[in-house]
MARGUTOR-480635 format. One line per 5 residues: number of its first residue (from 1); their letters; for each residue x, y, z of C-alpha. Coordinates in Angstrom, 1 decimal. Last residue first. Example, Ala and Ser with C-alpha at 12.3 -4.5 7.8 and 13.67 -1.06 7.14 Angstrom:
REM residues 2
2) SA) 13.7/-1.1/7.1; 12.3/-4.5/7.8 $
//
This chain:
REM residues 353
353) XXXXX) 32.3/-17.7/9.6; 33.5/-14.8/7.3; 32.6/-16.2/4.7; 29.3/-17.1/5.8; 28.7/-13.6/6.4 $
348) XXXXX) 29.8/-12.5/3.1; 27.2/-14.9/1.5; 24.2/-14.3/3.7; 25.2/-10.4/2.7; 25.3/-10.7/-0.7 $
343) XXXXX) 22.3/-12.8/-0.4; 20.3/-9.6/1.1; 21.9/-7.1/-1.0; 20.8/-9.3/-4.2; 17.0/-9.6/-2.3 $
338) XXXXX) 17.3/-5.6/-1.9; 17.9/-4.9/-5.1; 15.4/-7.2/-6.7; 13.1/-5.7/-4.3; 13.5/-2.3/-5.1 $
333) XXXXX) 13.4/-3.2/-8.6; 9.7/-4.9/-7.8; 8.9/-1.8/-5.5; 9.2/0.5/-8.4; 6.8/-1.6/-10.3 $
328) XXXXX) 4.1/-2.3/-7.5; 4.3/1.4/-6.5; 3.5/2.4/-10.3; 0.5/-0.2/-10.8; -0.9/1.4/-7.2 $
323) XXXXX) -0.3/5.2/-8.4; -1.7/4.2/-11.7; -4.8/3.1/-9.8; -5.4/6.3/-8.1; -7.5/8.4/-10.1 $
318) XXXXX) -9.9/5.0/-10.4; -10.4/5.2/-7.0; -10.5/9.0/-6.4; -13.3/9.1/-9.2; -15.6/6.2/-7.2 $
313) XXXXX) -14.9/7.7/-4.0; -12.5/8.3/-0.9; -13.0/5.9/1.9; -15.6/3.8/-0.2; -13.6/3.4/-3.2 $
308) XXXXX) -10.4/3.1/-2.2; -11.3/0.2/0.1; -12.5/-1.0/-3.0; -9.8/-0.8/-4.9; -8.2/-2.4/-2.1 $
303) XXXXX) -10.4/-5.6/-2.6; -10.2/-5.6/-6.4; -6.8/-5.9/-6.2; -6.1/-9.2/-8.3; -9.4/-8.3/-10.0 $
298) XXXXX) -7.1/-5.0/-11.1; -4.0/-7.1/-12.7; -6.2/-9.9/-14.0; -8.3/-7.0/-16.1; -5.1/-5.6/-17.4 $
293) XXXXX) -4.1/-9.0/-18.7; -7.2/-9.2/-19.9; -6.8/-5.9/-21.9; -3.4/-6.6/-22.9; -4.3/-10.0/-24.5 $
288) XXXXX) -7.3/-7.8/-26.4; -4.9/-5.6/-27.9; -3.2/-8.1/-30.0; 0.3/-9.2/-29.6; 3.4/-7.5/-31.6 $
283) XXXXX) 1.8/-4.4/-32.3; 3.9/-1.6/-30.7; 1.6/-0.7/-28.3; 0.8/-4.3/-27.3; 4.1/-5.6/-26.6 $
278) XXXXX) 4.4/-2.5/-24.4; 1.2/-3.7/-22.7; 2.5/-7.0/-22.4; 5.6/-6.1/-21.2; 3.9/-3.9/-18.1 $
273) XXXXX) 1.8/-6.5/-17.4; 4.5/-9.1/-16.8; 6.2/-6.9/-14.8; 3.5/-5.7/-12.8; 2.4/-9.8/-12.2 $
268) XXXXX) 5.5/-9.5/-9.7; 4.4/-6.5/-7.6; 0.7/-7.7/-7.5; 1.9/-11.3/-5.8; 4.0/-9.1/-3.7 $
263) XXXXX) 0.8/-6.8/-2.7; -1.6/-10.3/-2.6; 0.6/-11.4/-0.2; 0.4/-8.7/2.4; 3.0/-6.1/3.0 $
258) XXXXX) 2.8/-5.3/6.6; 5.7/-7.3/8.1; 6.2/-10.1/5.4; 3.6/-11.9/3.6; 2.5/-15.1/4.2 $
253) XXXXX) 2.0/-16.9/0.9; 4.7/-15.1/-1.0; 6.7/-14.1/2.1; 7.2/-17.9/2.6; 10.2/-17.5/0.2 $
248) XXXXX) 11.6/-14.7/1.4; 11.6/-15.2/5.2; 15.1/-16.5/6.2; 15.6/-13.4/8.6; 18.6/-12.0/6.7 $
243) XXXXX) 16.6/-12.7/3.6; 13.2/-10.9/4.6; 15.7/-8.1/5.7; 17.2/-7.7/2.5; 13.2/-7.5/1.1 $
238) XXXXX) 12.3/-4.9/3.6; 15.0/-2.7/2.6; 14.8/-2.9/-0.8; 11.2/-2.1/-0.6; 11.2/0.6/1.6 $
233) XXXXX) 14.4/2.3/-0.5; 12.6/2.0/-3.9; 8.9/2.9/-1.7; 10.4/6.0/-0.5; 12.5/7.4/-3.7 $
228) XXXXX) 9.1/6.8/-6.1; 7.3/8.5/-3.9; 9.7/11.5/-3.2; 9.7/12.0/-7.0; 6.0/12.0/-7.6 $
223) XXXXX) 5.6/14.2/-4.4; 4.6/13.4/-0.8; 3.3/15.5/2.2; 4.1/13.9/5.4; 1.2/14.9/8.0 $
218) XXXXX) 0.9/11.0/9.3; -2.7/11.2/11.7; -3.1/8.8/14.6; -4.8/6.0/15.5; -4.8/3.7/18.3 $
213) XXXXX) -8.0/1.7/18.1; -6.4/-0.2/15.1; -4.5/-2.0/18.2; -1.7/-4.4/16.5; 0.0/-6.5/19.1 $
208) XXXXX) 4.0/-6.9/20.1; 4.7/-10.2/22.5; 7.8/-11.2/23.4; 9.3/-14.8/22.5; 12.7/-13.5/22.5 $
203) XXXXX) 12.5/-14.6/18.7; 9.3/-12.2/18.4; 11.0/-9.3/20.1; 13.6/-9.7/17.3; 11.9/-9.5/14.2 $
198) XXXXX) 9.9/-6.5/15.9; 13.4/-4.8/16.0; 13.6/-4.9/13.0; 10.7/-2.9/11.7; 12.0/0.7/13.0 $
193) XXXXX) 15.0/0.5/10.4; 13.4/-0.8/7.9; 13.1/1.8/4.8; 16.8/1.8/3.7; 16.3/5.8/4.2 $
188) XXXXX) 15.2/5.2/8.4; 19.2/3.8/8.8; 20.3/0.8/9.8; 23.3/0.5/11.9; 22.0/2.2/15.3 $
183) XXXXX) 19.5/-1.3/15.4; 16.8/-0.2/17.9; 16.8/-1.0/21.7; 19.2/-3.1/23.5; 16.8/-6.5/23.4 $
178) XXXXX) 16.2/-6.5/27.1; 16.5/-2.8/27.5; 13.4/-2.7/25.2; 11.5/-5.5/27.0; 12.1/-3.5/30.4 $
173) XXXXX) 10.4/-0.1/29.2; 7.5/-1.5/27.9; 7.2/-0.6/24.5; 4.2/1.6/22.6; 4.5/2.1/18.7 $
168) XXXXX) 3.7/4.9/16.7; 5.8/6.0/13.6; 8.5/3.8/14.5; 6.0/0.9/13.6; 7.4/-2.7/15.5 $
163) XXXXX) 6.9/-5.7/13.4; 6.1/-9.7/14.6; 2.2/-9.0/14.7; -0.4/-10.4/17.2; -3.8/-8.7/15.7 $
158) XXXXX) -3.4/-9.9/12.1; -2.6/-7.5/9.5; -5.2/-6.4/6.7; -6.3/-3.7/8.5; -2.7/-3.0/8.6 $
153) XXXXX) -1.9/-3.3/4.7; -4.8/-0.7/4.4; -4.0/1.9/7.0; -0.7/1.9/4.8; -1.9/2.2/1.4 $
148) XXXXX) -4.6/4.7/2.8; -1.9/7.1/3.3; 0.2/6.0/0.1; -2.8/6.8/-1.8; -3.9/10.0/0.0 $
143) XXXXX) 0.0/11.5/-0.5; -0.2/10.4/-4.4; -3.9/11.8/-5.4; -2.6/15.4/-3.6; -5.6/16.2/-0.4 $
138) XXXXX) -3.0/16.8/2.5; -4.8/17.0/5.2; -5.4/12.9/5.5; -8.0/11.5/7.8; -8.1/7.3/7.2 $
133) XXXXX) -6.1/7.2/10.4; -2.6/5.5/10.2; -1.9/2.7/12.8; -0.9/1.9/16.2; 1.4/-0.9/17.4 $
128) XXXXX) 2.0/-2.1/20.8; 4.8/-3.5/22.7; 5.2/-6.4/25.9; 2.0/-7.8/25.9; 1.8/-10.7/28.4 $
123) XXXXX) 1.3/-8.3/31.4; -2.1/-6.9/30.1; -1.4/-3.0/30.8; 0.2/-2.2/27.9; -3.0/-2.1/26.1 $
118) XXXXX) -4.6/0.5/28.9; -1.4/2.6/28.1; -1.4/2.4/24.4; -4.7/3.4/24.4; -4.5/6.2/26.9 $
113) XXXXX) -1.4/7.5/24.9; -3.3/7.7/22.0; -6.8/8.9/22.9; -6.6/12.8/22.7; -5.3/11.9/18.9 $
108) XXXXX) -2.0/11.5/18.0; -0.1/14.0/15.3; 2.7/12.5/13.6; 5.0/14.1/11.1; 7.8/14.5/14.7 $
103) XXXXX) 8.1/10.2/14.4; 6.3/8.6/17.2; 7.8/6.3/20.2; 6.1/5.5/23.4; 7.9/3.9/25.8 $
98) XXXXX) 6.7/2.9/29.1; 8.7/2.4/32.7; 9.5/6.2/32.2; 12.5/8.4/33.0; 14.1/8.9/29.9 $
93) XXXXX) 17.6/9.7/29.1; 18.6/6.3/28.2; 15.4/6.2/26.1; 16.2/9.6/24.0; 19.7/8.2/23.4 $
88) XXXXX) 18.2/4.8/21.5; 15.3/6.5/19.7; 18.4/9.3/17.8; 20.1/6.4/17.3; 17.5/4.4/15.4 $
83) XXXXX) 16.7/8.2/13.9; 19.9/7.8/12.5; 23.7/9.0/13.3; 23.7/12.9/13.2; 27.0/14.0/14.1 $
78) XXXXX) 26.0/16.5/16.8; 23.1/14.5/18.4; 21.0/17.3/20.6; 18.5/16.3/23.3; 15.4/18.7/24.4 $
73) XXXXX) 13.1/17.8/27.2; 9.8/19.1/26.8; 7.0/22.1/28.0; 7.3/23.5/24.1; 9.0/26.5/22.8 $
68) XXXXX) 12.2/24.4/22.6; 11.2/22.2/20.4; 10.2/24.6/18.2; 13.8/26.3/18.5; 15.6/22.6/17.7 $
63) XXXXX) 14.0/22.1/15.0; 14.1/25.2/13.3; 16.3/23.9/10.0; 19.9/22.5/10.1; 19.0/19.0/12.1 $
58) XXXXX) 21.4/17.3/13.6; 19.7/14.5/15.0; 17.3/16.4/17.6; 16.2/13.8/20.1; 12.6/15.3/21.6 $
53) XXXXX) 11.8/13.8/24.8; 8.3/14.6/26.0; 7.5/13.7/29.4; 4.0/12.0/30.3; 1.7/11.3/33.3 $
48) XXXXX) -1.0/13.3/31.3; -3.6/11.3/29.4; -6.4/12.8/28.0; -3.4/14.1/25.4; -4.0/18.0/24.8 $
43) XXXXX) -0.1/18.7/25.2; 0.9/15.3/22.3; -0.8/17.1/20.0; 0.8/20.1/20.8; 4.0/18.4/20.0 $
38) XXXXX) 3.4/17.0/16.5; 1.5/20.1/15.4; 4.8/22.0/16.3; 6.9/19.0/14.9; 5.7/19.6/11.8 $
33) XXXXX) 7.8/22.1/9.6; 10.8/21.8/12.2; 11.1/18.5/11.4; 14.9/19.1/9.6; 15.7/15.7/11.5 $
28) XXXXX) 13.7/14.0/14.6; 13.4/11.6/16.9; 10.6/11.7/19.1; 10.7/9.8/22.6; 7.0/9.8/24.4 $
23) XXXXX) 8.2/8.5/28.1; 5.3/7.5/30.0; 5.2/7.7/33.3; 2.7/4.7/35.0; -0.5/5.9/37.1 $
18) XXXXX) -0.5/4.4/40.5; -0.2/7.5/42.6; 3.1/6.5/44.3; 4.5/4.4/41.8; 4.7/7.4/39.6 $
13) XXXXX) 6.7/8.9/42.4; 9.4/5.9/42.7; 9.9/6.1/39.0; 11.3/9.2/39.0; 13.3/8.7/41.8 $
8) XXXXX) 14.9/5.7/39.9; 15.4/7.9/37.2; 17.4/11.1/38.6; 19.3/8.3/40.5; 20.0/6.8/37.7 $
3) XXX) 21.4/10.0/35.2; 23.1/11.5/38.3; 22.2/13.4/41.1 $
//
């Protein structure tokens, strides 16, 4: 039998006892430190129509052998193209009408697949987003502020959203072959390659919503320097795409994806903090400009202060700040860069028209 015949009979037996396949697709790379947790997870789901389709994208660590010690279907990418790619080849290969896609840091909850599934089940919603639980094992200041960061900017996001989340989103099986899947040419470092394709469901009119009863738990561990690295490239990439989609400028008042406007408003009053408290330290303005300037800068996020503040405490709260002035900093160069990319490629592509 080949690939669709192997499918098509597939999908004639789930049609038989009325309870949809689901296809859970995990890219991964060097995930060999998760993906156990990740995949038994997935084993004690309520739910259990399910294959497992791990897409190994060259990884040099024990991916592919943890994979393998698991009741799934293992795929191997020699050259190692992208986790977009790595989401594209697991979905030919699967056999399910539903697609439910999670990175191999992930670990769902006995609920997760049920969720998506009963969500997926209104005909005029077409994907589904999950988000970040407030439960975080690693306990370091930075990984618990980027955590809640997240959970956070979703809270915050309305319930019909134009964004897919390759860290847990739901698909019907037909939307994605409508819009051929992820973008293979951007790649998870530029910080939007899952995203896009949310830009796209919306201008085929198809309908993605945010369910904050779907939560799972991200295991990724961060460090100062891998920090700093994630929210540069995150940044830059989700400005560049705000320009390719023609939605810089009402970013400011709308926000864009799951960055809320008072995080870009934050990111550019940074700036302006930072040189006033540098003007300050050296004596050139008086101290008390600093200090209401520093007072703006935290009433402007006085509301996920304290959000801070009652998932994690008082001292956590205030331990944390610096991490927030930080991310707004890096993530105003990011932007910069990204914006330039973004017009240099507008440009270039008019050229070329």
């Amino acid at each position: 039998m080949n690939v669709q015949e192997i499918v098509s009979a597939g999908r004639m037996k789930l049609r038989s006892d009325n309870t949809p396949l689901v296809s859970v697709i995990i890219p991964v790379k060097n995930g060999g430190a998760t993906l156990d947790a990740c995949l038994r997870s997935i084993r004690r789901s309520y739910y259990k129509n399910i294959e497992v389709v791990v897409v190994d994208d060259h990884s040099t660590d024990e991916t592919v052998e943890v994979a393998r010690r698991h009741d799934c279907t293992v795929l191997e990418v020699a050259d190692g193209h992208g986790a977009n790619h790595a989401r594209n080849f697991g979905a030919r290969q699967a056999k399910g009408d539903i697609f439910v896609f999670i990175d191999s840091d992930i670990v769902v909850s006995r609920e997760t697949v049920l969720g998506i599934i009963e969500t997926l089940d209104e005909e005029s919603i077409d994907a589904v987003v999950g988000i970040y639980t407030a439960k975080h094992r690693h306990e370091s200041f930075v990984s618990q502020y980027k955590n809640l960061w997240i959970r956070y900017s979703y809270i915050k996001s309305p319930p019909a959203i134009d964004w897919l989340f390759g860290a847990i989103s739901g698909i019907k099986r037909q939307a994605f072959e409508r819009l051929g899947g992820f973008n293979v040419k951007l790649l998870a470092r530029h910080g939007h390659d899952d995203i896009e394709l949310g830009k796209r469901f919306a201008r085929a009119n198809l309908n993605i919503v945010l369910n904050m009863d779907i939560e799972v738990e991200h295991l990724k561990q961060y460090t100062m320097t891998s920090f700093i690295k994630n929210e540069f490239h995150r940044s830059a990439g989700f400005a560049e795409l705000a320009v390719r989609f023609g939605e810089a400028t009402q970013s400011m008042t709308q926000g864009f994806v799951n960055v809320y406007p008072g995080f870009i408003l934050s990111v550019l009053f940074s700036v302006i903090v930072l040189a006033v408290l540098c003007a300050s330290a050296v004596g050139w303005i008086p101290r008390w400009h600093a200090a209401s300037m520093v007072g703006c800068y935290l009433l402007l996020n006085i509301r996920f202060l304290n959000y801070l503040e009652q998932v994690r405490g008082l001292f956590a709260m205030i331990v944390m700040i610096p991490f927030l002035f930080l991310d707004h900093l890096v993530c105003f160069v990011g932007s910069a860069v990204g914006l330039l990319k973004g017009l240099g490629g507008r440009k270039k592509n008019a050229n070329n028209g």
